[in-house]
C-alpha positions in Angstrom: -6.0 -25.2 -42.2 -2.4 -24.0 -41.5 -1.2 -23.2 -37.6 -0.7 -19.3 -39.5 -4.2 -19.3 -40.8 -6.5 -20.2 -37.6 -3.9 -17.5 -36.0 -4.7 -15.1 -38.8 -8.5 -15.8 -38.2 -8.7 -15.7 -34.2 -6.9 -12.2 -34.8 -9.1 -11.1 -37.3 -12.5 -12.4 -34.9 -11.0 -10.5 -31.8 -10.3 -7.0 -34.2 -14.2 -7.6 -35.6 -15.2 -8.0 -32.0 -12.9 -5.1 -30.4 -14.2 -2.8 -32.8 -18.0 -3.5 -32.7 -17.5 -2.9 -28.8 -15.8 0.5 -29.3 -18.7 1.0 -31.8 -21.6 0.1 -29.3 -19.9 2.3 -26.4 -19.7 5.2 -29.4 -23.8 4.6 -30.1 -24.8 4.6 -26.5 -23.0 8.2 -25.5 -24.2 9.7 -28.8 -28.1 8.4 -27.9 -27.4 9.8 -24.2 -25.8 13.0 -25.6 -28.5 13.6 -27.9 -31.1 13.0 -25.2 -29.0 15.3 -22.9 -29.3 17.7 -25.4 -33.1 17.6 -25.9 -34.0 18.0 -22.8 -35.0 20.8 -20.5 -33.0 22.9 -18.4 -32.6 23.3 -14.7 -33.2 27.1 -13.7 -29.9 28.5 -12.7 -29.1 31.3 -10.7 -27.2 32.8 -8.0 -22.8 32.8 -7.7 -21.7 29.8 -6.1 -19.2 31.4 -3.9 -21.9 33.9 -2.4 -24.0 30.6 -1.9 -21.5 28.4 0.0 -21.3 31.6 2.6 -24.5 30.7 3.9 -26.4 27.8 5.4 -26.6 25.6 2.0 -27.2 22.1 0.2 -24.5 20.5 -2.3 -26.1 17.4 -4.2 -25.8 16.0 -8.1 -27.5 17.3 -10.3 -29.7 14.7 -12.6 -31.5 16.6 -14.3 -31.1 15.7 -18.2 -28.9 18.3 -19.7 -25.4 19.7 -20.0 -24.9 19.7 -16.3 -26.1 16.1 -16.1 -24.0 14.4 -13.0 -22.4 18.1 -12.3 -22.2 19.3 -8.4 -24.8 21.8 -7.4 -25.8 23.9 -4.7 -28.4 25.8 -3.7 -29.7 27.9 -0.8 -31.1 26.1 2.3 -33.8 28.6 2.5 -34.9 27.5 -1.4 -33.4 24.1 -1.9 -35.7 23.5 -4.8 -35.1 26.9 -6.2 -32.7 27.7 -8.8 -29.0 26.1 -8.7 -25.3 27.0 -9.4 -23.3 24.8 -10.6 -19.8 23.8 -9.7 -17.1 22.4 -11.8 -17.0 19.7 -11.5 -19.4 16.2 -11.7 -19.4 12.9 -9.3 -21.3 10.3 -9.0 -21.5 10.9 -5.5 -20.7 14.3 -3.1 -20.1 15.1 0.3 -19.5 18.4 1.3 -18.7 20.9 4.5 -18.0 24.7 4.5 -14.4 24.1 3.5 -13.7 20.9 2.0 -16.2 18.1 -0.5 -15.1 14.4 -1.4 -16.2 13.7 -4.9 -16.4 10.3 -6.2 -15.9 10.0 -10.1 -16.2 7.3 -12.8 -15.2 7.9 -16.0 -17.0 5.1 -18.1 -16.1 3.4 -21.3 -14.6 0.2 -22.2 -12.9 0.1 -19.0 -14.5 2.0 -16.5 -12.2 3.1 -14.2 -13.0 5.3 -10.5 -11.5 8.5 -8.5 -11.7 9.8 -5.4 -10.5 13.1 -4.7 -10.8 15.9 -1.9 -12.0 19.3 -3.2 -11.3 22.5 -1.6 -13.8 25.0 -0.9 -13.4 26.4 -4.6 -13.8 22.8 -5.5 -10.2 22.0 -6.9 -8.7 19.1 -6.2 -6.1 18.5 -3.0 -5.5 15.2 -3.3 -6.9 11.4 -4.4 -8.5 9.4 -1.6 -8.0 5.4 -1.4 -10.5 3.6 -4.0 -10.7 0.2 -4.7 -13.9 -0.1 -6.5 -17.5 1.3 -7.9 -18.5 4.0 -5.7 -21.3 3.6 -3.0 -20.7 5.7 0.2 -19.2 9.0 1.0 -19.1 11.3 4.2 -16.9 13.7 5.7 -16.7 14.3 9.6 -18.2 17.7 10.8 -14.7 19.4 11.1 -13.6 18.2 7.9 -11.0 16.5 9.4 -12.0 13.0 8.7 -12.8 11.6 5.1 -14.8 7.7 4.3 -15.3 6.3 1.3 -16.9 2.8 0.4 -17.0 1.2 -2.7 -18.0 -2.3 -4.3 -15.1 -4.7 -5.0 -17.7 -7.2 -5.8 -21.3 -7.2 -6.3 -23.2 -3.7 -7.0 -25.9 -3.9 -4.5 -26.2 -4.0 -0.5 -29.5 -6.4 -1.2 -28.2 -9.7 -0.1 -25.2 -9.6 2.6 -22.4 -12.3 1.8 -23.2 -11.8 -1.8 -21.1 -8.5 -2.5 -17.7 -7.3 -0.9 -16.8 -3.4 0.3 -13.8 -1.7 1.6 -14.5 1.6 3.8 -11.5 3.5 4.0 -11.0 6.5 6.5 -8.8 9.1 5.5 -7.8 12.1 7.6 -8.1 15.1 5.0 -4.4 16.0 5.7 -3.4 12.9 3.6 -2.7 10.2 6.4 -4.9 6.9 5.9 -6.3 5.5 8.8 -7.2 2.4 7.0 -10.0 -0.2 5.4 -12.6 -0.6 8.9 -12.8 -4.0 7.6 -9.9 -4.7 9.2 -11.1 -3.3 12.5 -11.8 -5.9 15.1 -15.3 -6.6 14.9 -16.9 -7.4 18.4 -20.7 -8.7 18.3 -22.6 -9.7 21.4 -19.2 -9.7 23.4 -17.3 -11.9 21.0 -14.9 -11.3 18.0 -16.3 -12.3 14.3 -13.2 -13.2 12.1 -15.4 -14.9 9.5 -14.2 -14.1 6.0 -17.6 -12.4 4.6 -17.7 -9.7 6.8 -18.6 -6.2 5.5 -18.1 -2.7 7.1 -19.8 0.3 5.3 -21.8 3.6 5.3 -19.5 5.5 8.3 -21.2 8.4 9.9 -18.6 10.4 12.5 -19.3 11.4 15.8 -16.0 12.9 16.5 -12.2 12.9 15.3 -12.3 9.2 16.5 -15.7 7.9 16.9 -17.9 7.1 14.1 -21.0 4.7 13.7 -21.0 2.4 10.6 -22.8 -1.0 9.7 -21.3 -4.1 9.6 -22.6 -7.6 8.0 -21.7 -11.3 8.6 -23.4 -14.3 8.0 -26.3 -12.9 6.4 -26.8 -10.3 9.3 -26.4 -6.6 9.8 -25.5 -4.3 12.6 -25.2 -1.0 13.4 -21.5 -0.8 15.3 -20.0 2.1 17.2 -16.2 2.5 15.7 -12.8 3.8 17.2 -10.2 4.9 15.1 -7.7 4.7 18.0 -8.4 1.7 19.0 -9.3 0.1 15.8 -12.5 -1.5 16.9 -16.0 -1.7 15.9 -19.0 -3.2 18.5 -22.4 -4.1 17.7 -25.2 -2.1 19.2 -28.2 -3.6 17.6 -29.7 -5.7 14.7 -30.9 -4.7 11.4 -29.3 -1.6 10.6 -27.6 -0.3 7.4 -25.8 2.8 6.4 -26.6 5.0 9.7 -26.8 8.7 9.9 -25.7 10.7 13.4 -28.1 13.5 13.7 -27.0 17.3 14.4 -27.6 17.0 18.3 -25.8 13.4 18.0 -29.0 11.3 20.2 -30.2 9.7 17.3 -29.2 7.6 13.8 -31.5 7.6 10.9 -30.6 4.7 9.0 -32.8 2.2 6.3 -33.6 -1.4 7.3 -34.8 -5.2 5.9 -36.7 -6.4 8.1 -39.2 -9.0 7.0 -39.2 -7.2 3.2 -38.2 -9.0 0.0 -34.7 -8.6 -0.8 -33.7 -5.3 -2.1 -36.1 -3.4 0.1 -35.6 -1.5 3.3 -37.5 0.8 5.0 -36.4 4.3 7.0 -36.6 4.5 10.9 -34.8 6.3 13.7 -32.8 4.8 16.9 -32.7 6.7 19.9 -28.9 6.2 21.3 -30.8 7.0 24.7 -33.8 5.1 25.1 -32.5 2.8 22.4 -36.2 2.9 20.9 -36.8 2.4 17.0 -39.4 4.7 15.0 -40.2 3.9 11.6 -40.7 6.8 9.4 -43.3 7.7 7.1 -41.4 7.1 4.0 -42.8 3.4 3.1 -40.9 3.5 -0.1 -37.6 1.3 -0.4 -34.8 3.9 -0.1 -31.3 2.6 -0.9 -29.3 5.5 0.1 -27.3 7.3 3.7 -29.8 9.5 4.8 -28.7 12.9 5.4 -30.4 15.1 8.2 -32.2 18.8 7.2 -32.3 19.7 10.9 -32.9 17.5 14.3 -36.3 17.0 13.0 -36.2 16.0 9.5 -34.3 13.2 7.4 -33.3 13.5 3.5 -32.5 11.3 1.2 -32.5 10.6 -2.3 -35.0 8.1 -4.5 -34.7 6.9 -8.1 -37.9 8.9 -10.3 -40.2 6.5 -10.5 -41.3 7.3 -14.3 -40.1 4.2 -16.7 -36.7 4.4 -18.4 -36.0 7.9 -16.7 -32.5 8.6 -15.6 -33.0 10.9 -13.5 -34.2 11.0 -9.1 -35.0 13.6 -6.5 -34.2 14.4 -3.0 -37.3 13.9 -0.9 -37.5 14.7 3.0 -39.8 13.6 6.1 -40.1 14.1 9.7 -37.8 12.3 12.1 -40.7 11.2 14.5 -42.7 9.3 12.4 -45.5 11.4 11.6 -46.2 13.5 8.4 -45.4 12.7 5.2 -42.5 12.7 2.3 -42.4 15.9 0.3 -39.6 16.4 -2.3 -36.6 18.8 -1.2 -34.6 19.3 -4.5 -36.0 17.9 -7.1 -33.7 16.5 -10.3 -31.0 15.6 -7.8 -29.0 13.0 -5.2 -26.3 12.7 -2.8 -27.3 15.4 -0.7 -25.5 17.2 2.0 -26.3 19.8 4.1 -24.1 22.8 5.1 -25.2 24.4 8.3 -21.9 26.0 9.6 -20.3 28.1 7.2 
């Protein structure tokens, strides 16, 4: 066989190849269109600028349809009721009364990610940093301060050291503070410069301070983060992607523990008494709480039904009594709006 026919082949095998890829991508959105199509919609109602004047939720719709992934809010006096829908459709939202950060994929044979601030009429302002798939988003209370962390390896927070992150902070005027990662991390009085350290899930205190969990050596903590002076310290053991509450005394925030890898479990620390509750929700919830009020966490879980798509915002008491109840359902990545 001549040098020009095994060239001839190779190029015909990688043509044969290329196109039953492009084919396969082509069969899977026309199965997921068709079931998008088939299935029932989400009541919808009210006008979504009279609805971001009041208290409010903004979360993603997953409820199968034509507003599958889409931004939605509703009315923090009916969160479950019906929704409006915005124009646009992230894989995960954050939002205040004037600004939202949406992160985007856009999947096919190269998937490729977006970051972008919204204004309040949801149009874009500007792209945020993004290095990866996205994970974690937040906005600071003033809007002033933007975080995004995404996976530049690995696609799951259930075994630190085996995945890699970069949390970059962003003030909303444009200016990047920089990947936290970089930060000088400072555990029991000491500074960690091993290579497999991870920063992620940032929840702001102030235009400087923030909270945020960091990983090394197989270990989490939840640190206490200072734009100004670029440092993050460990407060205590055990904590992943921690949530401030409204009155700033407390973090909600998911743990390991002695669970199998992949699982956590919900609980509460007192900044104060520096005293742990664990919360009623004894489900594994992968996800940045979000706080209803001083007295109740939400957060978002996976439906549990086989081969369904879709999840639901569920919500339980702070103080460890009670039990979960759904909040929205057909929906994720909630935030909630209190100040318009």
């Amino acid at each position: 066989m001549t040098l020009r026919l095994r060239v001839a082949l190779l190029v015909a095998v990688l043509l044969v190849a290329a196109l039953g890829a492009g084919g396969y991508v082509w069969k899977v959105r026309q199965d997921q269109a068709e079931a998008v199509a088939a299935a029932p919609a989400v009541a919808q109602g009210g006008d979504l600028a009279a609805l971001r004047a009041a208290p409010h939720l903004v979360f993603r719709s997953t409820a199968l349809g034509e507003n599958y992934g889409r931004v939605a809010v509703a009315p923090l006096s009916a969160p479950g009721g019906p929704r409006a829908f915005a124009p646009v459709a992230c894989e995960r939202v954050y939002a205040t009364a004037e600004d939202a950060i949406c992160l985007s994929a856009d999947r096919g044979l190269v998937t490729t990610y977006q970051a972008q601030l919204l204004d309040a009429a949801w149009a874009p302002v500007r792209d945020l940093p993004l290095t990866g798939a996205p994970s974690r988003a937040r906005l600071s209370r003033d809007g002033s301060l933007a975080a995004t962390t995404t996976f530049v390896f690995g696609d799951s927070y259930a075994n630190p050291g085996q995945f890699s992150t970069r949390t970059v902070v962003t003030r909303t005027d444009g200016e990047v503070v920089g990947d936290i990662e970089k930060f000088r991390l400072i555990v029991g009085g000491r500074t960690v410069t091993a290579a497999d350290r991870n920063l992620w899930g940032v929840t702001f205190v102030d235009d400087d301070r923030f909270y945020a969990t960091a990983a090394s050596g197989g270990r989490t903590w939840l640190v206490a983060g200072s734009l100004s002076a670029r440092t993050v310290t460990a407060q205590r053991t055990d904590v992943e992607c921690p949530s401030l509450s409204p009155d700033g005394t407390r973090v909600a925030f998911k743990k390991h523990g002695d669970l199998p890898a992949g699982r956590w479990r919900l609980a509460v620390y007192d900044l104060r008494t520096r005293t742990e509750t664990l919360l009623a929700e004894t489900r594994s919830v992968d996800d940045q709480v979000e706080w209803l009020d001083d007295g109740t966490v939400v957060y978002g879980l996976p439906r549990e039904t086989s081969g369904s798509a879709s999840s639901d915002v569920w919500r339980v008491p702070a103080d460890g009594t009670g039990r979960p109840e759904i909040l929205i359902p057909d929906a994720w990545s909630p935030a909630v709006v209190r100040n318009p």
